[in-house]
Residue frames as qw, qx, qy, qz and C-alpha x, y, z in Angstrom:
[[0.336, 0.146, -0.860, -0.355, 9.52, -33.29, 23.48],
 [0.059, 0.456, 0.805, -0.374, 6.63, -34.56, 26.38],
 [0.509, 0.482, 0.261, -0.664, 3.79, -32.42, 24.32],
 [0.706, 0.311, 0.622, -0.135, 2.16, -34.22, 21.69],
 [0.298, -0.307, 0.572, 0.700, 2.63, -34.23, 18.46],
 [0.555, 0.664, 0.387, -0.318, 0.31, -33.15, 15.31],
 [0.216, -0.273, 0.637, 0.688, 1.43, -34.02, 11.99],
 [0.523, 0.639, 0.547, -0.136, -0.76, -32.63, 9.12],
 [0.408, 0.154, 0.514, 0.739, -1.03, -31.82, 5.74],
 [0.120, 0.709, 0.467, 0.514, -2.77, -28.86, 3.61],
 [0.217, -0.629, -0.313, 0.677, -1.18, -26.25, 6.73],
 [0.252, 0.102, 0.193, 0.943, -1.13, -23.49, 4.19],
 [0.213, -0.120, -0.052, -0.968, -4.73, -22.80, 4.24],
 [0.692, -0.236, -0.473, -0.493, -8.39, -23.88, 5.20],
 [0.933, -0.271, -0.192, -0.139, -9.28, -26.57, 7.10],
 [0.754, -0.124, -0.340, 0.548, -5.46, -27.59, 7.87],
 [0.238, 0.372, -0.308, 0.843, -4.30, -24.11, 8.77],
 [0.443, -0.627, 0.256, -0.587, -7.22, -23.85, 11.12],
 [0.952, -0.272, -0.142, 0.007, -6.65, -27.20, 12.73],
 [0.661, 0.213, -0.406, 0.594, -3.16, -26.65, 13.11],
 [0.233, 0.393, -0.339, 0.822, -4.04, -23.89, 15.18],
 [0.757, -0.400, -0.165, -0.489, -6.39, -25.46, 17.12],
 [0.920, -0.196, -0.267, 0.208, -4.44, -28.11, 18.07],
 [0.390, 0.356, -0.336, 0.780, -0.97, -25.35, 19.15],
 [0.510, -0.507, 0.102, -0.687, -3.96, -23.66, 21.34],
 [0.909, -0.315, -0.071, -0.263, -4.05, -27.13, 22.97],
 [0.533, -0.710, 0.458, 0.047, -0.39, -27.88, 23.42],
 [0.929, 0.171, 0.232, 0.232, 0.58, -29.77, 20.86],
 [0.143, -0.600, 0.458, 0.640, 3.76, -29.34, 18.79],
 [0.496, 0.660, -0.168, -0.540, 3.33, -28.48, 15.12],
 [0.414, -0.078, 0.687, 0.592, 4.87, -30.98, 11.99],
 [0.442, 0.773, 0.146, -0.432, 3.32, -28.63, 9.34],
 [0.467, 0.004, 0.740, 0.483, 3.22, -30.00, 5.78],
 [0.427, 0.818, 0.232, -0.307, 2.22, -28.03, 2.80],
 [0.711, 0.391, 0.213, 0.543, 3.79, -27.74, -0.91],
 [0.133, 0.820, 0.019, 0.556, 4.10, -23.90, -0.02],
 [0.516, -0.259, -0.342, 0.741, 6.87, -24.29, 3.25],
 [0.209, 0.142, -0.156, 0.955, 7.69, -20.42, 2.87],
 [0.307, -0.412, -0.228, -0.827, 4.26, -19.64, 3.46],
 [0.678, -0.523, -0.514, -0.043, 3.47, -21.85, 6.25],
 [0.661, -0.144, -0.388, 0.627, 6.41, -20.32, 7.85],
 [0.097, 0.064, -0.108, 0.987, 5.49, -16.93, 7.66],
 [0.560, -0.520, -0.455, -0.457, 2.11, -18.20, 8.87],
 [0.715, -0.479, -0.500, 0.098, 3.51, -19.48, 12.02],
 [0.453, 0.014, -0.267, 0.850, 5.88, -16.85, 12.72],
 [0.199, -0.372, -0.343, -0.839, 3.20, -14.40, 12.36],
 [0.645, -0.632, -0.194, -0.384, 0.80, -16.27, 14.71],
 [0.341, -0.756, 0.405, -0.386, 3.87, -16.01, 17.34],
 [0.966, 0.060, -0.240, -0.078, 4.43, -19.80, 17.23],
 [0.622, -0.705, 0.334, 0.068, 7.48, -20.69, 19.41],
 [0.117, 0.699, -0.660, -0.249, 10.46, -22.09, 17.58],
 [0.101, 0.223, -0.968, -0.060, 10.65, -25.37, 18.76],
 [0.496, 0.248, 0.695, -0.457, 6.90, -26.03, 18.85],
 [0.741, 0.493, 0.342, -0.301, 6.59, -26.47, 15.41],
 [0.343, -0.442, 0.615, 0.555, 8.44, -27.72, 12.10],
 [0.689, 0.504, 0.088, -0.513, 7.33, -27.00, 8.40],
 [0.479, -0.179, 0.772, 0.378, 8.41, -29.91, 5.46],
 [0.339, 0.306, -0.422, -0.783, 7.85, -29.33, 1.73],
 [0.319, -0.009, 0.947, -0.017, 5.67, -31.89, 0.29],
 [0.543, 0.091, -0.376, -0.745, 3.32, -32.79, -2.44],
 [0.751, 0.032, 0.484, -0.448, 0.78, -35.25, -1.57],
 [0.675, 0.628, -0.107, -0.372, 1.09, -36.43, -5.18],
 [0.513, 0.538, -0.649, 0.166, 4.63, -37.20, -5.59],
 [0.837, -0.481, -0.170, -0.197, 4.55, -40.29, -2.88],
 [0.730, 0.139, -0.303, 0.596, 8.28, -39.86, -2.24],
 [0.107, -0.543, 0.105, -0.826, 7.77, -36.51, -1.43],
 [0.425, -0.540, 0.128, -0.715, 5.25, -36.67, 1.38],
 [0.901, -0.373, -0.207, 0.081, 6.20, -40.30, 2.62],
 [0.583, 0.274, -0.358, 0.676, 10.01, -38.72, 2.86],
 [0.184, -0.599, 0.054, -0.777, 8.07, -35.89, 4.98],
 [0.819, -0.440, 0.106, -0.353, 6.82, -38.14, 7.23],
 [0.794, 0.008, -0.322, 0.515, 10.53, -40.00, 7.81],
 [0.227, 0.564, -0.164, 0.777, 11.75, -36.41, 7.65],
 [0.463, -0.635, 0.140, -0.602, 9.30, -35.63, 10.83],
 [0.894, -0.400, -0.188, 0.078, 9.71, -39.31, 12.33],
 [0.693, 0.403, -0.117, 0.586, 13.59, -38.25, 12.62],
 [0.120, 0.607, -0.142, 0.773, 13.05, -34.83, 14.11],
 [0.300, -0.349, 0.147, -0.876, 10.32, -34.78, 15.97],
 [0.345, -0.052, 0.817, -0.460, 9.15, -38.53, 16.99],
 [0.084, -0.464, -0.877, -0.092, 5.86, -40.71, 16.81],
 [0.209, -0.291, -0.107, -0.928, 3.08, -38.08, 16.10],
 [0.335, 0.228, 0.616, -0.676, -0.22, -38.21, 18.59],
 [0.435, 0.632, 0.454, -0.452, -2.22, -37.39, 15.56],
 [0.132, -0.115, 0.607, 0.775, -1.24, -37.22, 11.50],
 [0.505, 0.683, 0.376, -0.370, -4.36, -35.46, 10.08],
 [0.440, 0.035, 0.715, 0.542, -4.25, -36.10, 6.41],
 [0.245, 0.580, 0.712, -0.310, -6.04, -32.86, 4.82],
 [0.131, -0.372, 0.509, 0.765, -4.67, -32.18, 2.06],
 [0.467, 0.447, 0.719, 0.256, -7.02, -32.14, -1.36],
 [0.102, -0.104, 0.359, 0.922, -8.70, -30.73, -4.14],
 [0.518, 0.614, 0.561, -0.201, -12.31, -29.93, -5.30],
 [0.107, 0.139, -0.616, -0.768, -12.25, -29.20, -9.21],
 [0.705, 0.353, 0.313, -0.530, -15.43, -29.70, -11.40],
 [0.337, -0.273, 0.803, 0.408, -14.92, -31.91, -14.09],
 [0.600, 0.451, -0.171, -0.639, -16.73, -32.69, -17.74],
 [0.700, -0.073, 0.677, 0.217, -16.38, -36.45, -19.10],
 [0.737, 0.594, 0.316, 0.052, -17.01, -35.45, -22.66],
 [0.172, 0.947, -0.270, 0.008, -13.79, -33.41, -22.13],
 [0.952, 0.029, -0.212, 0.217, -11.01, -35.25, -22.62],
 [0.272, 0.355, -0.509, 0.736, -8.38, -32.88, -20.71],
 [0.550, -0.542, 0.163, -0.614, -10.81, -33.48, -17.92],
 [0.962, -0.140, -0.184, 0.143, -9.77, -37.22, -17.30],
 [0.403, 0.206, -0.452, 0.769, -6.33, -35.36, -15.60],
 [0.271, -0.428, 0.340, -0.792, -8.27, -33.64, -13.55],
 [0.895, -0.371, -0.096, -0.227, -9.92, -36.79, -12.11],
 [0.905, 0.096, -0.348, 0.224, -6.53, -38.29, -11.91],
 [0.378, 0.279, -0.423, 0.775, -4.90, -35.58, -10.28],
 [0.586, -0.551, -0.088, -0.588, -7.90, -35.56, -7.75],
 [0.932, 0.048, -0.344, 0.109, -7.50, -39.31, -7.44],
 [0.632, 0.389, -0.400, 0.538, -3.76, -38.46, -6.85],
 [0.110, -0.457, 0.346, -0.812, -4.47, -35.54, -3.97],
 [0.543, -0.419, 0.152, -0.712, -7.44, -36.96, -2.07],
 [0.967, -0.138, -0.041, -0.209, -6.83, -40.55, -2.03],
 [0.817, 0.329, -0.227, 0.415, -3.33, -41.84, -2.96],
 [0.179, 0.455, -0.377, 0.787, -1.76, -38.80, -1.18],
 [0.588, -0.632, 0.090, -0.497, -3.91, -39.60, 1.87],
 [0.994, -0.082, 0.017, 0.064, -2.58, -43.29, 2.17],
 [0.667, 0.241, -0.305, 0.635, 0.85, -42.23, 1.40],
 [0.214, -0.681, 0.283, -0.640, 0.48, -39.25, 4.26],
 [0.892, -0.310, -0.050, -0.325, -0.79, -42.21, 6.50],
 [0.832, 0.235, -0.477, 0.160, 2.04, -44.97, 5.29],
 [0.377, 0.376, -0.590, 0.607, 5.49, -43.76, 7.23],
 [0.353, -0.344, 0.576, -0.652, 3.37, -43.70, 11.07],
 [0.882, -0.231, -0.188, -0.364, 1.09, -46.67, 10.82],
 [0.901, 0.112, -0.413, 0.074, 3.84, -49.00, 11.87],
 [0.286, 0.148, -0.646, 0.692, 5.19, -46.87, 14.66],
 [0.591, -0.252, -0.064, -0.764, 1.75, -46.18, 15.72],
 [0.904, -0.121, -0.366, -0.185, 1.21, -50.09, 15.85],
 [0.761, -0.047, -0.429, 0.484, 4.71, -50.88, 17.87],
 [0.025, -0.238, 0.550, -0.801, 3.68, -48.03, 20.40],
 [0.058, -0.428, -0.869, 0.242, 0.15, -49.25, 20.77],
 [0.087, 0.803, 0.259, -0.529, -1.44, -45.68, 20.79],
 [0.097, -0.164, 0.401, 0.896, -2.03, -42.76, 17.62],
 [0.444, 0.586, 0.499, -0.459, -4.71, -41.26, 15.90],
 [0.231, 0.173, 0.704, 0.649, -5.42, -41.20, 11.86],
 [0.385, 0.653, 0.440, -0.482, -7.90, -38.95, 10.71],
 [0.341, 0.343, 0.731, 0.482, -9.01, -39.18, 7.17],
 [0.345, 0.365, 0.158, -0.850, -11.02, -35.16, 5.88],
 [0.229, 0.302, 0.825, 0.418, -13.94, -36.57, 3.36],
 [0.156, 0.010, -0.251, -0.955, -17.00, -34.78, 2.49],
 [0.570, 0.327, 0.631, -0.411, -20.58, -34.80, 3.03],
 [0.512, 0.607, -0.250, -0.553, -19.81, -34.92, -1.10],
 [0.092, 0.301, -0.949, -0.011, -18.87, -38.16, -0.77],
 [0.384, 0.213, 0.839, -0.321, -22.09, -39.83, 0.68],
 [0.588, 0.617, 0.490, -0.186, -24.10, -38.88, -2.48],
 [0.311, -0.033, 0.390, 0.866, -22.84, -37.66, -5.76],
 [0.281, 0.752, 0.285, -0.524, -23.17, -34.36, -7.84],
 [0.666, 0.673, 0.276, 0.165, -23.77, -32.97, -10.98],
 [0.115, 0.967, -0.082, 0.210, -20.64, -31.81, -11.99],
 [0.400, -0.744, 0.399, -0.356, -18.48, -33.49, -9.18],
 [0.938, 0.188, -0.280, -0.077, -17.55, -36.61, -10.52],
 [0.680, 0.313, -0.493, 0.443, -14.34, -36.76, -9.47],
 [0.057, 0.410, -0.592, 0.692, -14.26, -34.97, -5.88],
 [0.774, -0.283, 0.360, -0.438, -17.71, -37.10, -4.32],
 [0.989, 0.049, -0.138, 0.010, -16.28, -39.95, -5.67],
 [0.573, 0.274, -0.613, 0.471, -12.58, -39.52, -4.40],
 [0.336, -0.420, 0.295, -0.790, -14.43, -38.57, -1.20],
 [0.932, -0.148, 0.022, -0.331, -16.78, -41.92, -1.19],
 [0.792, 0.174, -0.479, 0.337, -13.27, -43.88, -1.82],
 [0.035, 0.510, -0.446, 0.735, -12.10, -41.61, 1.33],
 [0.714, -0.338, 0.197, -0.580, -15.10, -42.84, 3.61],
 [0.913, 0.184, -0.254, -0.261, -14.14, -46.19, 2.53],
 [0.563, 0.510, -0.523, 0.387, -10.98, -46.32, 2.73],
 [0.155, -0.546, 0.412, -0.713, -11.06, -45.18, 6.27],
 [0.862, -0.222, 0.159, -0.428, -13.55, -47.69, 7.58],
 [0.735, 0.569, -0.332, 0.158, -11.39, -49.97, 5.79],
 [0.279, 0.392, -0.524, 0.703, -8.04, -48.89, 7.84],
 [0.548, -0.497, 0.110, -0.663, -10.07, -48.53, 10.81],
 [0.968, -0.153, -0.011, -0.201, -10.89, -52.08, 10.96],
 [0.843, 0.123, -0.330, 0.406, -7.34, -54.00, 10.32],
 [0.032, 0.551, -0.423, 0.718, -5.89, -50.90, 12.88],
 [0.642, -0.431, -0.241, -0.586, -8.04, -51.71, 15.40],
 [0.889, -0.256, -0.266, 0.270, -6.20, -54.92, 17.65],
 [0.525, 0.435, -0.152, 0.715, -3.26, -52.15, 17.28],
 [0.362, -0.636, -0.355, 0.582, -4.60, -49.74, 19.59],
 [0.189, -0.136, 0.232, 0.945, -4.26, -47.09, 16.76],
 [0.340, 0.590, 0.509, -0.526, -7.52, -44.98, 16.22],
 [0.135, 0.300, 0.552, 0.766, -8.84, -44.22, 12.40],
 [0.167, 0.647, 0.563, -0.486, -11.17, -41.36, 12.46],
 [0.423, 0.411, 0.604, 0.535, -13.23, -40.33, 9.80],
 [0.059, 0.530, 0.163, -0.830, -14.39, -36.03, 9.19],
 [0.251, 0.478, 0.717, 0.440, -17.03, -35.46, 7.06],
 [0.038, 0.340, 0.132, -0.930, -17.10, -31.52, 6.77],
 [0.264, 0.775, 0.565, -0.106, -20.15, -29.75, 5.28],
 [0.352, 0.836, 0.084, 0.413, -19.76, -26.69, 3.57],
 [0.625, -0.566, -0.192, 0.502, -16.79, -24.98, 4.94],
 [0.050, 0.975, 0.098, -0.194, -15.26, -21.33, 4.05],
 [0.500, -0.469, 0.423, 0.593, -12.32, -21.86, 2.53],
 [0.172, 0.469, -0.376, -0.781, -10.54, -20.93, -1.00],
 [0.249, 0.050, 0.961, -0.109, -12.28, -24.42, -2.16],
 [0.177, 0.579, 0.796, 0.015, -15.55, -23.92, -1.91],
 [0.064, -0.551, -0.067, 0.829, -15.53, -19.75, -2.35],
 [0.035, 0.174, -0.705, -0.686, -16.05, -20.65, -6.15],
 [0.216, 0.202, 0.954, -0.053, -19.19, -22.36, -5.88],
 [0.173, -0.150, -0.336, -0.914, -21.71, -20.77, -8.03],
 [0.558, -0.474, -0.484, -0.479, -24.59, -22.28, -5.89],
 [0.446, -0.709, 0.052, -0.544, -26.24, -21.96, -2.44],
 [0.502, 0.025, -0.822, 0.266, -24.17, -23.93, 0.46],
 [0.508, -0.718, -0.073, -0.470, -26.54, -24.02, 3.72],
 [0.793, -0.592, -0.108, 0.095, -24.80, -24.37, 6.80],
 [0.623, 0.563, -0.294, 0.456, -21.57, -22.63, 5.77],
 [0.820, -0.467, -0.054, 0.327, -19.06, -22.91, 8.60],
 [0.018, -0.945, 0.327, -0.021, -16.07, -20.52, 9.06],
 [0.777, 0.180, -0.575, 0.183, -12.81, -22.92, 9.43],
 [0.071, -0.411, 0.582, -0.698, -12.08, -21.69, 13.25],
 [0.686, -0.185, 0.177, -0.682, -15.52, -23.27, 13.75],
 [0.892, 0.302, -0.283, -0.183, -15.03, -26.43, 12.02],
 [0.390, 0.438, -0.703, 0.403, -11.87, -26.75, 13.79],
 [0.433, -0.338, 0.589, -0.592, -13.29, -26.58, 17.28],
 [0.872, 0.151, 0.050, -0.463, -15.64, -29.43, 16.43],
 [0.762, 0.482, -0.421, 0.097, -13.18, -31.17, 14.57],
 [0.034, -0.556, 0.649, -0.518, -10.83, -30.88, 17.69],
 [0.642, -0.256, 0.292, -0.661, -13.38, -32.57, 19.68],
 [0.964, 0.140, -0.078, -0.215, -14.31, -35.32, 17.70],
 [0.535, 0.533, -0.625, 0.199, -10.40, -36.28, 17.42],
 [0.243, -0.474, 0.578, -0.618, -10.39, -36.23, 21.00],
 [0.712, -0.118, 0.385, -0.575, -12.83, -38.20, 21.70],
 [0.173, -0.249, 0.933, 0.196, -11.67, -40.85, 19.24],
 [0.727, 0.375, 0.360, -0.449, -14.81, -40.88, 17.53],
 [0.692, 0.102, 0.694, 0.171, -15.07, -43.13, 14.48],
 [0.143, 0.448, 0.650, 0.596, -16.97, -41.42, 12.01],
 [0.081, -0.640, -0.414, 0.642, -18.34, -37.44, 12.59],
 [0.233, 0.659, 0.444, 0.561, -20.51, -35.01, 9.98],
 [0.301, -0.486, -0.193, 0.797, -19.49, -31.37, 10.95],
 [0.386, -0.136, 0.564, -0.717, -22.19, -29.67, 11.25],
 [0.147, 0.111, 0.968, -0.169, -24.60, -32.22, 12.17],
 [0.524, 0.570, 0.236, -0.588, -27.17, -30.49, 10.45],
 [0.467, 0.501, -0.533, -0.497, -25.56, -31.44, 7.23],
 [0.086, -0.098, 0.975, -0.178, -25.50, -35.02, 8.76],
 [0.531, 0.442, 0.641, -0.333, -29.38, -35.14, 8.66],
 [0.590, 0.609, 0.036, -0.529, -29.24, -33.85, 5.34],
 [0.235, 0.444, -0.818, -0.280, -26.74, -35.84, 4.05],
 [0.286, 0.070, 0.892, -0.343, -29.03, -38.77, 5.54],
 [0.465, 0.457, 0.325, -0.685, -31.70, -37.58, 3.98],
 [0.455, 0.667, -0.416, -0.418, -30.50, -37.35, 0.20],
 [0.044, 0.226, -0.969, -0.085, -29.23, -41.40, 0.78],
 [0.230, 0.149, 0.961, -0.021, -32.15, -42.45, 1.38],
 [0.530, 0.528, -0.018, -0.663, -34.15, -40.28, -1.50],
 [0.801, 0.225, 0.535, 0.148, -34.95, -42.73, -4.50],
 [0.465, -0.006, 0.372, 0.804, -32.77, -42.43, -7.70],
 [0.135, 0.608, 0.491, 0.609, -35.43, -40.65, -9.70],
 [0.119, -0.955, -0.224, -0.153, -36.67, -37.94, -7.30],
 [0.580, -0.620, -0.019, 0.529, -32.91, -37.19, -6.68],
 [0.378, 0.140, 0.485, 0.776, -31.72, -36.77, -10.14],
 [0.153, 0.705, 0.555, 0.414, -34.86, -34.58, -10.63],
 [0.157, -0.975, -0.131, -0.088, -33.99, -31.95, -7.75],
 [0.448, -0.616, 0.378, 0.526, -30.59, -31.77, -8.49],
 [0.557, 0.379, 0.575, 0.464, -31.56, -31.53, -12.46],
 [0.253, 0.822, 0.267, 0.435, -30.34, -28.09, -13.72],
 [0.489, -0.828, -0.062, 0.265, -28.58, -27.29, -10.79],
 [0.228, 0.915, -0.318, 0.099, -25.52, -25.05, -11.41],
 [0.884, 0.194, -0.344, 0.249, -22.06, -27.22, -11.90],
 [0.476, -0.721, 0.230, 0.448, -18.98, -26.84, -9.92],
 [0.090, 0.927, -0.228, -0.284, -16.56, -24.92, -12.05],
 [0.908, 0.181, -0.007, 0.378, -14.08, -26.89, -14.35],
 [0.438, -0.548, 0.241, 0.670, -10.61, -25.52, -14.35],
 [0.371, 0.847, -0.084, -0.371, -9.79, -22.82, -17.14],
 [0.787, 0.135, 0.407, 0.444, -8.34, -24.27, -20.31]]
């Protein structure tokens, strides 16, 4: 029970599954949260995971009983986490003129934002009455501009950036750290769909190391890789009209199959 604790969502794949195993490489013990348990478990058995260094809890992000009970469920077992990465989500394309596409914003809404705050809820207050803990919020360099096509995941991303800064600030006297990840393209089942060019794709082992780092270090706010940082810099401060024009015809992100 004297090695840290990492409590995160989305272990089943991507981004969380490589961070979880970034952080076990570093000593932490495991609270691994994912709607697919059986599969996390026969992830960690697999990668040799000790018994009592890690514990998996069902949970939808969605259903805010669910994944705030997860996070009693872990305060119970396993203690005040070090760290509750929160990295669970979804990227769908979406259509507004479709009207079965206004669920798919909502059940974005539901995964990337609502389910981030309720992942967040059940530690903030032991976090505050130990003085020490880290929050870490995953957003997107699809958040800092929107695309065509992406209504719903750069905007539940920009509400992510927000949100964080946000929490950041009223955490702050507390002693409890909010840190924000703003991945770039990353390799996972996500973005595999994308029908157009992503430059700077990242593996998720890579993204983790980085990602590791930045937690450490208690940084505020980090774009992984920092090349996509200059471009994401870039594209804020292009005027409206010559953005819309070189992102005019680009190729959508996929809607879900009706």
């Amino acid at each position: 029970m004297s090695a840290p604790l990492l409590f995160i969502t989305g272990a089943s794949s991507g981004i969380g599954q490589a961070l979880a195993a970034r952080f076990h490489r570093a000593g932490y013990r495991l609270a691994l949260v994912a709607r697919r348990a059986a599969e996390v478990e026969a992830w960690a058995q697999a990668q040799g995971f000790a018994r009592d260094s890690y514990a998996v809890y069902a949970a939808d992000v969605r259903d805010v009983p669910s994944i705030t009970g997860a996070g009693l469920a872990c305060l119970a077992a396993q203690g005040v986490p070090d760290v509750v990465v929160a990295s669970a989500g979804i990227s769908v394309g979406m259509d507004t003129a479709e009207f079965g596409d206004l669920d798919v914003m909502r059940a974005t809404y539901e995964t990337n934002n609502l389910g981030l705050a309720a992942t967040f809820h059940p530690f903030v207050a032991p976090m505050c009455g130990r003085r020490s803990g880290t929050l870490v919020g995953i957003a997107s360099v699809g958040g800092i501009r929107g695309m065509p096509g992406h209504g719903a995941y750069c905007s539940s991303k920009a509400a992510v950036i927000s949100y964080c800064e946000s929490l950041r600030g009223e955490l702050r006297p507390s002693g409890v750290k909010v840190v924000t990840l703003v991945p770039g393209y990353i390799d996972t089942p996500l973005t595999r769909k994308n029908p157009y060019k992503m430059p700077f794709l990242m593996r998720p082992e890579d993204f983790a190391e980085r990602a590791f780092a930045a937690i450490r270090a208690g940084v505020s706010y980090r774009v992984i890789p920092w090349q996509m940082g200059v471009v994401a810099k870039l594209m804020r401060l292009l005027p409206d009209a010559l953005y819309d024009r070189l992102f005019a015809g680009r190729k959508r992100k996929p809607r879900q199959p009706t």
